[in-house]
C-alpha positions in Angstrom: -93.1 -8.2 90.7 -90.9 -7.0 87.6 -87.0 -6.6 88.5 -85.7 -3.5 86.5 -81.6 -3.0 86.5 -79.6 -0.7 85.1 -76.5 -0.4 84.0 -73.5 1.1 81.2 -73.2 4.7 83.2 -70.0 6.3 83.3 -67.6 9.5 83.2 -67.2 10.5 79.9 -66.4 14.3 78.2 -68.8 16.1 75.9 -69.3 14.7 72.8 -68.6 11.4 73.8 -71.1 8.1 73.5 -72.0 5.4 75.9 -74.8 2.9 75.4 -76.9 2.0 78.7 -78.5 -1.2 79.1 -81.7 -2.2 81.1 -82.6 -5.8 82.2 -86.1 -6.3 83.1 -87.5 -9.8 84.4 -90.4 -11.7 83.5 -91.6 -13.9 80.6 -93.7 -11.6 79.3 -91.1 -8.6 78.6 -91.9 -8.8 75.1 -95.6 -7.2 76.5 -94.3 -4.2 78.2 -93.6 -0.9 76.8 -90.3 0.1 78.1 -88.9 3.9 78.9 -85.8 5.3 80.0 -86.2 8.7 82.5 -83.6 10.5 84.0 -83.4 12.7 87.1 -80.1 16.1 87.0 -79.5 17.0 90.4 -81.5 19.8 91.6 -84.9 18.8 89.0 -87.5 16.5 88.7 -87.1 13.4 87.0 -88.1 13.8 83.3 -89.1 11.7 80.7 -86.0 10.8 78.0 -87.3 8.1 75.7 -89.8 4.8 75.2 -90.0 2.1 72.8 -93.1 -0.3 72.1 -93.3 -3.7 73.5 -92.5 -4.9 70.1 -89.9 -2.4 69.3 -92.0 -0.5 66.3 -92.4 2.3 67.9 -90.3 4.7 70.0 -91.0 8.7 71.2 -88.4 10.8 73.1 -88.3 14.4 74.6 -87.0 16.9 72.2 -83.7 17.7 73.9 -82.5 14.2 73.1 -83.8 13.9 69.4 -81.3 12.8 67.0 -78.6 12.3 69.5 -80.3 9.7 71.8 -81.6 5.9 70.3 -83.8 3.5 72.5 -83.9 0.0 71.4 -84.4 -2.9 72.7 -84.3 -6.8 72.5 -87.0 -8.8 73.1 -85.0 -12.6 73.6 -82.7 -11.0 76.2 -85.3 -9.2 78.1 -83.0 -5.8 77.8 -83.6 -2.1 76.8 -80.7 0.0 75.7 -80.5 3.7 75.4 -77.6 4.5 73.0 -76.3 7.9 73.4 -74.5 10.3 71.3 -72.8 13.5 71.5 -73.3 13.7 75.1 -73.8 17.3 76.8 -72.8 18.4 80.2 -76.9 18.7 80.5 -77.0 15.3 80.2 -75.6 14.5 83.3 -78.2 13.0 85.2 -79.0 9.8 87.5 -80.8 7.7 84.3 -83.7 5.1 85.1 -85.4 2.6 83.3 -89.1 1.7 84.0 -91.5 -1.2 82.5 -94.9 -0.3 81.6 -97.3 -3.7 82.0 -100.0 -1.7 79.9 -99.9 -1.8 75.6 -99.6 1.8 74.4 -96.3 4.6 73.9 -96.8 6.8 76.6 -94.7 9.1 78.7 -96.2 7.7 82.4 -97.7 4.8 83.9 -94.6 3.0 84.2 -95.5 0.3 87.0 -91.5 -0.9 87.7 -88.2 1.1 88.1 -84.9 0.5 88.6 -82.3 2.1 90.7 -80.8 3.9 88.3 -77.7 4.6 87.0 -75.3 7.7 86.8 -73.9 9.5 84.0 -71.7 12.4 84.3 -70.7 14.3 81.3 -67.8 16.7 81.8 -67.0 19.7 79.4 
């Protein structure tokens, strides 16, 4: 079983940055595509951005292109979702999810975390 935490959310005011980080377990890390989602009260969790399990790669959902960068680092077994200009529509419960399987996708993540909360005020 892969342990996924969160952590990083905050209060901030629109147009404001903050960085989350994402610790997953396991020797094999280095293996697992990685993905950040996030769920805004009243909607379904959606799909934000994912990076390869070497880092080469990396897709996110349009409303976060060019603001948003997913990165991670492979010899402390984290993820990080830096975030820029932040929105009020960003306000959301954010979760980060490992993906066992090789290949950039947008599902079949296998292990979540709890997630953590960002509120962006205007």
């Amino acid at each position: 079983q892969v342990q996924v935490v969160e952590s990083g959310g905050g209060l901030v005011q629109a147009g404001d940055s903050l960085t989350l980080s994402c610790v997953a377990s396991g020797r094999t890390f280095s293996s697992y595509t990685m993905g950040w989602f996030r769920q805004a009260p009243g909607k379904e969790r959606e799909f934000v951005a994912a990076i390869s399990a070497i880092g080469g790669s990396t897709i996110y959902t349009d409303s976060v292109k060019g603001r948003f960068t997913i990165s991670r680092d492979n010899a402390k077994n984290t993820v990080y979702l830096q975030m820029n200009s932040l929105k009020p529509e960003d306000t959301a419960i954010y979760y980060c999810a490992a993906k066992q399987r090789l290949g950039l996708t947008k599902g079949g993540y296998d292990y979540w975390g709890q997630g953590t909360q960002v509120t962006v005020s205007s």
